[in-house]
N, C-alpha and C positions, 0 to 999 in steps of 0.2 A: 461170269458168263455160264450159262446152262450148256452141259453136255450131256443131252439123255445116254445114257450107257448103249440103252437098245441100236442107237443111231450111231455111236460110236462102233463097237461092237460089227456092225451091219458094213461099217466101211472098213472095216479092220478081213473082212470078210475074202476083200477084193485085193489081199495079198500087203495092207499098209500096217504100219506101225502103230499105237495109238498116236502119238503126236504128230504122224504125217494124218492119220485121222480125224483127227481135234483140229488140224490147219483145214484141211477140206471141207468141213462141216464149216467153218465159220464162212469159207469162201463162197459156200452153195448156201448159204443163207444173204450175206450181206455183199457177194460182188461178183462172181463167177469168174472173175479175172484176178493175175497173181504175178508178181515178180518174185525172183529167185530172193533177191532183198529182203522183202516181205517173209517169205517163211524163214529166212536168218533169223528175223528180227523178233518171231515169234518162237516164246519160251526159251529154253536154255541156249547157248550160242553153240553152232554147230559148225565143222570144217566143212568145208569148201567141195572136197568130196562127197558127203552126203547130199550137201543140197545137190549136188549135181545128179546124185543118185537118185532121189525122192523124183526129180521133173525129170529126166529120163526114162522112170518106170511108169511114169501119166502117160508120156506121150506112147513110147511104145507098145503100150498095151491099148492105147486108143480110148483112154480115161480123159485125156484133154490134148487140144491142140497145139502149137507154140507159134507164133506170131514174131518176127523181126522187122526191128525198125531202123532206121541212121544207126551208124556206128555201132553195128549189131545188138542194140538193145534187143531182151526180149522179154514176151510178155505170154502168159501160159492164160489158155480159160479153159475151165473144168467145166466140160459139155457131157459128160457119159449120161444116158437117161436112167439106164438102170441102175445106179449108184447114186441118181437123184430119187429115185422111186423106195429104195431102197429105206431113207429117210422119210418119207411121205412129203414129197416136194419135187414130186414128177411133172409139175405143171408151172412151176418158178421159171419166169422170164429171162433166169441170169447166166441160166444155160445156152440160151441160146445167141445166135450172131446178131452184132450190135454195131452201132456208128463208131466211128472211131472217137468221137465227142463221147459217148456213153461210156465207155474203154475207160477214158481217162479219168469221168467222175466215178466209176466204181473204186478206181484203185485210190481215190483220194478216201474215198469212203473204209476202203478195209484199211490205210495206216491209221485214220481214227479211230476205227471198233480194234484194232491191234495195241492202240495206246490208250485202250480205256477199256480191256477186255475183260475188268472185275466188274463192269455190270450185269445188270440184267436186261436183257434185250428183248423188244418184242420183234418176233419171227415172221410173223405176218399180217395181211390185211385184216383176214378173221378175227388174229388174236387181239388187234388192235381195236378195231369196231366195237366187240366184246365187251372189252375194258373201260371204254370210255359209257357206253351203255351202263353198266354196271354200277361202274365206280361214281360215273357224275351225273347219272339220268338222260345221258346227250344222244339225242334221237340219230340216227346213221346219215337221215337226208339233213343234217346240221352238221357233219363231216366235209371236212373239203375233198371232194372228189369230182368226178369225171365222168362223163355220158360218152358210150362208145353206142355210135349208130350201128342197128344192126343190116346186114344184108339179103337181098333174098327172103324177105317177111319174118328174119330173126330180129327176137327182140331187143331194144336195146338193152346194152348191160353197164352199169353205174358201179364205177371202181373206185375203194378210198385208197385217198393217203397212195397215190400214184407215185411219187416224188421217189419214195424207197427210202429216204432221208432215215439214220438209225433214229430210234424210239428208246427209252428207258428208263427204267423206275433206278433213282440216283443211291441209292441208300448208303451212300456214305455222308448224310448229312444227318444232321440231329433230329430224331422224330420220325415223322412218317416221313417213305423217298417217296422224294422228287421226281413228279413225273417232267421229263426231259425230252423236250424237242430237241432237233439240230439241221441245220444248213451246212452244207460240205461244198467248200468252193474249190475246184482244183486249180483254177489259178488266171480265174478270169478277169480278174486286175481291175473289176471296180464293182461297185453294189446293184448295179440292174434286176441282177438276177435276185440277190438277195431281198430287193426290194417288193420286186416282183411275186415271189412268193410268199413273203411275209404278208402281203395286201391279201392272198386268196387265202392263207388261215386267220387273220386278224377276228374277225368275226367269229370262229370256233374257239377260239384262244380265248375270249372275251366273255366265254361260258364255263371257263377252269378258272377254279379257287387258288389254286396252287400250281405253278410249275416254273420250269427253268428253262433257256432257251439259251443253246449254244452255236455261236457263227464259230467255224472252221475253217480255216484260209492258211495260205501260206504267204500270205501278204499283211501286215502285222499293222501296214501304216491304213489300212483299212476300219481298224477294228474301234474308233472311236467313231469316225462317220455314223458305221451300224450302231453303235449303241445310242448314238442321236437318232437317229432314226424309227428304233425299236420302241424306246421310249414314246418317241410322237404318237407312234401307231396303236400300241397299246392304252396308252394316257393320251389320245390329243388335247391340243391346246383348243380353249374356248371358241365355235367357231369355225375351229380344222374342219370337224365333223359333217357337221352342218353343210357347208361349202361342198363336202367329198358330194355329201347325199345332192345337194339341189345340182350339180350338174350330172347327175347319175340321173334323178328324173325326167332330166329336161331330154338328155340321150334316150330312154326310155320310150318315151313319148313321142318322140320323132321316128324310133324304130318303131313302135306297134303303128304309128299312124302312114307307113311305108314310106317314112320322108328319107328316103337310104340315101341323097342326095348332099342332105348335109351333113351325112355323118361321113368322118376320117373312119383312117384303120386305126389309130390313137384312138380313136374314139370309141371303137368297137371293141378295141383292147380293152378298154377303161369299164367299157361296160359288160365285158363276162364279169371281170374279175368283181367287179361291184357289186354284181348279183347274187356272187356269194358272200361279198362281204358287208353287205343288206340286207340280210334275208330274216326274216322272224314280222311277226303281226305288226310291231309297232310301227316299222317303215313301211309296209303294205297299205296300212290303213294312212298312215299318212304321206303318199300316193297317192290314194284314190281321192283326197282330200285335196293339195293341190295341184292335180289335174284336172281338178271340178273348179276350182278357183276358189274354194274356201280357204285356203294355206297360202299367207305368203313368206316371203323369205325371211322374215322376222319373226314372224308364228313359227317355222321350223324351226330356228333357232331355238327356241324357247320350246318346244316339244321333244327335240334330240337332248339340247346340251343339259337340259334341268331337269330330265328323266333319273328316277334313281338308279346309282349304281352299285354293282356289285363288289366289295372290298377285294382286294385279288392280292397274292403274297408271290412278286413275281420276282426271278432273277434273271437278268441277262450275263453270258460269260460268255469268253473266247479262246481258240485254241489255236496255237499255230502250227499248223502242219507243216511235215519234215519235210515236202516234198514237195515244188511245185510244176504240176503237168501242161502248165498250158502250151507249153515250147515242145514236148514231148514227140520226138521225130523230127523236130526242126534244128534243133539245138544239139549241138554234135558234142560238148561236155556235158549237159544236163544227160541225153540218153546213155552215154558213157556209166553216169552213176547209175543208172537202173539195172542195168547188164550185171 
């Protein structure tokens, strides 16, 4: 993991140690939220004293807040601005106050960049957009992202890669690293979510030559579903395809034609997500083709599934996390272990 010195340094400023330093930087990059567990668990093992000392010096100096839950868990978030500014990440989200749902995926998010923290990490939206511009030619409005309407005649503004989900070039693999996705489940006990998101990058993912893709769960009996799954989406089966697209038209075509009557919220679900994961000329133009009636559902077949495709050198892998949050406050042994 990258530790600029200067940012190090910069937090070392505001009276910490380096390694209470190096804990904060990762926390104000990838979760704003911490348990006392957590910075145990990070680098050399320390007595029970320190940590107590390190999250007593956050709080009382008004660096971070502390939060209590059941059975006196507690759960610390690193809010200080100027010590986010400090780093140039005065405008990072993870400072600030969040659902209690968000709480929980962070902290599943930093025991994974804690258990994997010999990578290299991408830090931001920027750095990320950047790289895939760069590296693979992939235009930004080919990124999964998001349209925030603006207010008051501001304009909208289109954020990538919202998810926060860690990024990272793998290189402990042979040859060039592996640029690496991941999904971080804290402990929602089945694939919805996963599925869900995997549908709104399928389509960007289907533009990379190379990468790897990590589910993260603390639920183990999971982790074959997804790989059936992932599999599908990436490679579907003759047909899947095809199928996705003609009722993504057909929804299409009823919403431009303001037919809102027959459409579900299923339906309207189906059809953001589609939109990004249909997006480029070939399905545009074959649109407007059977919409006109010259397309029918056997012609798309044969226009989707026989289109050449790209060779792709893909790994799917999975991690089990040490810890799982979804009981978190509810669960009077589970918060026990957090404390």
């Amino acid at each position: 993991m990258k530790f600029p010195n200067e940012h190090i340094e910069a937090l070392q400023s505001f009276g910490y140690t380096q390694r209470e330093a190096r804990f904060l930087y990762i926390v104000a990059i990838h979760s704003g939220y911490f348990t006392q567990r957590q910075y145990c668990e990070f680098g050399p093992k320390k007595t029970g004293c320190i940590v107590h000392g390190f999250v007593n010096k956050l709080v009382s100096r008004g660096h971070a807040t502390e939060h209590k839950y059941q059975n006196n868990a507690r759960v610390f978030h690193f809010t200080h601005k100027a010590m986010y500014c400090a780093i140039g990440k005065e405008n990072i989200r993870n400072r600030r106050k969040h659902t209690f749902e968000f709480m929980k995926s962070r902290l599943a998010i930093l025991d994974f960049v804690l258990a994997h923290s010999q990578q290299d990490y991408f830090e931001g939206e920027a750095e990320k957009v950047q790289y895939f511009e760069e590296r693979f030619h992939i235009r930004p409005q080919d990124m999964p992202g998001r349209t925030y309407r603006g207010a008051n005649k501001v304009p909208d503004t289109i954020r990538y890669f919202v998810d926060k989900f860690p990024l990272f070039l793998d290189s402990t693999v042979a040859g060039e690293p592996f640029v690496t996705f991941t999904f971080i489940d804290p402990g929602f006990g089945n694939l919805e979510a996963f599925k869900t998101h995997l549908d709104t990058y399928s389509s960007f993912l289907s533009r990379i030559p190379r990468f790897a893709f990590v589910l993260a769960s603390p639920h183990a009996r999971l982790f074959k579903g997804a790989a059936k799954h992932f599999m599908e989406t990436t490679a579907p089966q003759p047909g899947q395809l095809s199928q996705q697209v003609a009722r993504y038209f057909e929804l299409r075509a009823n919403w431009e034609a303001k037919r809102y009557g027959l459409l579900k919220d299923p339906d309207i679900e189906f059809m953001n997500h589609a939109k990004q994961c249909f997006a480029g000329e070939i399905f545009e133009s074959a649109f407007k083709e059977w919409k006109a009636g010259r397309l029918t559902q056997e012609e798309l077949v044969a226009v989707l599934e026989n289109r050449p495709r790209r060779m792709q050198q893909i790994e799917f892998k999975t991690f089990l996390l040490p810890r799982d949050y979804s009981s978190f406050g509810q669960n009077s042994q589970f918060a026990r272990k957090l404390a």
